[in-house]
N, C-alpha and C positions, 0 to 999 in steps of 0.2 A: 287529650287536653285535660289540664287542672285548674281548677277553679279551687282553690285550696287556699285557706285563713289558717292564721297558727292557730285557718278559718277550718164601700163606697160608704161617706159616711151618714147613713141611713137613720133614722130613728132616734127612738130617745136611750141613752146611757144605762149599760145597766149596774146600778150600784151594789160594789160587795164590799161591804164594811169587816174589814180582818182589826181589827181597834180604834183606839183613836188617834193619837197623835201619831207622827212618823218616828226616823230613824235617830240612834243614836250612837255612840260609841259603846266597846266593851262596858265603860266603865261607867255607864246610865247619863245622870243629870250632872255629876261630878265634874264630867269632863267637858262639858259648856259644847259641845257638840249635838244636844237636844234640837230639832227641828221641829216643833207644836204645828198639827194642822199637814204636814206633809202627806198627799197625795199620788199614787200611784197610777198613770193611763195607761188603759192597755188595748192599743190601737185595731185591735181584730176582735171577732167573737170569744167568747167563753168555750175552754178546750184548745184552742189552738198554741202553739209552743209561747207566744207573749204571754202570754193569758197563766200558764200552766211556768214558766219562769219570773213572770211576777207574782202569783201568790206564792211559790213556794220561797223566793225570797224576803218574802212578807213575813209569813209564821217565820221563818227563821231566824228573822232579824227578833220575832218576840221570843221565839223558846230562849235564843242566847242571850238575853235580859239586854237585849240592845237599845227597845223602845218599849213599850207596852203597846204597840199596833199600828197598824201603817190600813190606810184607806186604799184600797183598790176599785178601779171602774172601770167600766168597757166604752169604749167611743170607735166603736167599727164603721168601715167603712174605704174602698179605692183601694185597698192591700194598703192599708193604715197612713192614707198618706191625708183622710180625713184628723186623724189622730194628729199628724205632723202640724197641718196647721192650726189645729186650735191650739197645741205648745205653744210654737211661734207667737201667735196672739197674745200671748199672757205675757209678754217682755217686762222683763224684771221680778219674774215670781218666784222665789229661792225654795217655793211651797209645793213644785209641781215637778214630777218626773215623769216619762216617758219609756216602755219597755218597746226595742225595737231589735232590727237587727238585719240582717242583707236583704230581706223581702223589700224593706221600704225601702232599700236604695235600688231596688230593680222595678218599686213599684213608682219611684220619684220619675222615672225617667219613661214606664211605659206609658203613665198617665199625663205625662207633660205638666207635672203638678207646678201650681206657682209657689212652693215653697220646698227647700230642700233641706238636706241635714246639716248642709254649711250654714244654714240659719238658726241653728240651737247652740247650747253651750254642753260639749261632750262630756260625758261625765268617768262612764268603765264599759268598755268590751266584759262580758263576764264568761262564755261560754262557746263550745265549740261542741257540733253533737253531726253524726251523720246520718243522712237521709236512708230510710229504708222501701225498698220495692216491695207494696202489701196486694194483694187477692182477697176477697174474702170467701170464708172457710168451704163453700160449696164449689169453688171456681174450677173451671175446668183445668187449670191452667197450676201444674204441681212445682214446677223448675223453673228457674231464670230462660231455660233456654226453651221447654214448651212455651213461655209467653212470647218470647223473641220470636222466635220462628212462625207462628201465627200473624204476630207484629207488623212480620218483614213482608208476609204474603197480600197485606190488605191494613198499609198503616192507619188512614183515614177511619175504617170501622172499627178502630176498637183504641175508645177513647180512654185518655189517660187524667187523673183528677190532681190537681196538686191546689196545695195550701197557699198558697201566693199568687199575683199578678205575675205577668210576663217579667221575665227580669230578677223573677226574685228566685230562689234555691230550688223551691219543689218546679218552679219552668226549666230552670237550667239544668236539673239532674236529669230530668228523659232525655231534653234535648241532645245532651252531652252523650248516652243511653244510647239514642238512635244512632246520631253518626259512625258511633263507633261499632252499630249492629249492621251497618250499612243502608240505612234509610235517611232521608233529606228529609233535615229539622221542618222542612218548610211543609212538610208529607204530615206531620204530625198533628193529633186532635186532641190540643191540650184543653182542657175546661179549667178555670182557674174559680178557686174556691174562697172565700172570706179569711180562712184558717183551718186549721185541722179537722176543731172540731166539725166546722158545715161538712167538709168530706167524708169523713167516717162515716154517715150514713148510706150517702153514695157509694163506697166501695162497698158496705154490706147491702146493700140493694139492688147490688149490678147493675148500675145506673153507669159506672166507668168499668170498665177491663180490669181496670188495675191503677192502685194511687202512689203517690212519692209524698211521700211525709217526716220530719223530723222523730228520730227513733224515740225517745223522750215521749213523742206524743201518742203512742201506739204500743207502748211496753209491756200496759195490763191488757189489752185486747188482743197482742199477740201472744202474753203467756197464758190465757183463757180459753186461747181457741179457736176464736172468731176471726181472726186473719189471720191469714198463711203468707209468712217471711219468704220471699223469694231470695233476695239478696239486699248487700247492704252496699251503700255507697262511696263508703271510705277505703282508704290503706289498709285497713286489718280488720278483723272479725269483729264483732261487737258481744263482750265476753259473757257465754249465759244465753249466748241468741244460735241456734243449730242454723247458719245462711253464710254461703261465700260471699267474699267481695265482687264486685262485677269483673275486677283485672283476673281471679281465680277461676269465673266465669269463661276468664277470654275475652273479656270487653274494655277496649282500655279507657277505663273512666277510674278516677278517683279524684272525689267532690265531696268537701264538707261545709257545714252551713256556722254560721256564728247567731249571739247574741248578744244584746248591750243596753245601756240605759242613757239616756240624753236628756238634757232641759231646757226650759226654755232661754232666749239670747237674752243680754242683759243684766244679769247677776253678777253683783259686788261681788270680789273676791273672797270677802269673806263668806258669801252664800253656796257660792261656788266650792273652797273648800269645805265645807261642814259635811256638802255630797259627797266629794268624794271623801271623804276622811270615813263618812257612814260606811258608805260599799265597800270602803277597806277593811275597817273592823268585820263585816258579813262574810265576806271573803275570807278571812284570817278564823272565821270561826267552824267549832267542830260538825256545827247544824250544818251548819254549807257543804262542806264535805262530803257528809252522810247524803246530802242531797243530787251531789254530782255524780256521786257511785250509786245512786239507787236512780235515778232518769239516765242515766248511759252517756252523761254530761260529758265532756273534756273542757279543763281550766285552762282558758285562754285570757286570763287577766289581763287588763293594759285599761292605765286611766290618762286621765286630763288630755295635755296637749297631744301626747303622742296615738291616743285613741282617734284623735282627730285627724292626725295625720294618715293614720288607717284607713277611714273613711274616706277621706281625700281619696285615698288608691284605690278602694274598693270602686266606687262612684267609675273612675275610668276603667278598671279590670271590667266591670258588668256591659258598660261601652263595648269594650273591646269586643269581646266574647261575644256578645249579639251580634255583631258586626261579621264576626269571624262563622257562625253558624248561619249568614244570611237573613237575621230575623230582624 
């Protein structure tokens, strides 16, 4: 099976101030695409792939003299489906964007949240990156298929940590993992985490087996050391990373994860375009670039109406697939 894209909220916020106003076009204040006061949410902890894809689109937008700095904050919480609805709340705020991306449409539907993504105004898909199968650096456990085979002998005791709620990519990548190792999803002892960052302690603590994470978010801790790359989740190698794919492995999974940015519903058209018109310019520029090849990114660009229609399909693919693994 392919889950393939061209693919709680607790406490108080925590404020990272990257400048001040938000995005603008190439071409600064000239081009009347200035947004003053634009803030970015980033629906999970600090570390986790939101978190680690909106600030690097932040700096980026300032290195390529697009704005002089964009506001970023954390409002975690339910696999960012706390973050969903404070957007929604804010109806008609042309001041507020939101970094998300398949977790919260896996996390919309395991929490039974009363507010979903058909209730923002889509803005850009930006990103497509594959999940990596991590150990850490002491584990017993060297090969895709030493872990498997341990796996298969005793699925319940040896639990697996992922960065999302049920539903969302780091659930779906074991799950999809098992079947194809020949263990019942339903056998499995997934822990579901705020975001990456809350895992990554966990998997260097031996608190899980073994975690499933966005490659992006684990790039400088697997070339340090400190976790060991079993395999990677996608179609082909991840270039710079010594780890087969699971189908190289023998296992037939390949599963990639997306990203995207959303705002809240209600926004004039003209609020409406000035965003996207922003994330096209970031997009089109050389900072962005550098940044996709240097996180293990793939550009899977798609804005306005037709991102939406995306989502639309995603929303029923995560359906499906639950349905289709028993969960």
């Amino acid at each position: 099976m392919r889950l393939r894209t061209p693919l709680a909220l607790l406490g108080a916020a925590v404020l990272v101030l990257v400048g001040p106003p938000l995005l603008t076009t190439g071409s600064g204040a000239d081009t009347g695409t200035r947004i003053p006061g634009l803030r970015f949410m980033v629906p999970n902890t600090p570390g986790g792939g939101y978190d680690i894809t909106a600030r690097t689109a932040a700096k980026n937008a300032e290195d390529a003299g697009l704005t002089p700095g964009i506001e970023v904050f954390n409002l975690p919480g339910a696999g960012g489906t706390v973050g969903l609805s404070r957007l929604v709340s804010e109806h008609g705020n042309g001041k507020l964007a939101m970094s998300m991306g398949l977790g919260v449409v896996g996390a919309v539907r395991s929490n039974d949240a009363p507010r979903t993504l058909a209730d923002t105004t889509p803005i850009a898909r930006l990103t497509e990156e594959q999940d990596v199968i991590v150990v850490g650096k002491d584990s017993p456990y060297r090969t895709i298929d030493d872990l498997i085979g341990a796996w298969k002998e005793n699925p319940g005791k040896l639990p697996v940590g992922g960065g999302s709620s049920p539903g969302g990519p780091d659930h779906l990548a074991p799950m999809l993992m098992a079947r194809a190792a020949g263990i019942s999803p339903k056998q499995v002892n997934y822990i579901p985490f705020d975001g990456g960052g809350e895992l990554l302690a966990s998997i260097l603590g031996g608190k899980v087996a073994f975690g499933v994470s966005g490659v992006g978010e684990y790039l400088d801790q697997i070339k340090a050391g400190e976790l060991r790359l079993l395999a990677v989740t996608g179609p082909e190698r991840v270039p710079g990373l010594d780890a087969p794919t699971l189908r190289e492995a023998g296992y037939d999974v390949s599963f990639t994860n997306w990203r995207g940015i959303v705002a809240p519903p209600g926004l004039s058209d003209t609020e409406r375009r000035k965003l996207v018109s922003l994330v096209q310019e970031l997009h089109a520029s050389d900072e962005w670039r550098e940044s996709l090849k240097r996180n293990g990114w793939d550009d899977a660009f798609l804005t306005g109406e037709e991102f939406g229609a995306f989502l639309d399909a995603e929303d029923e693919r995560v359906v499906s697939v639950l349905k289709e693994l028993g969960l």
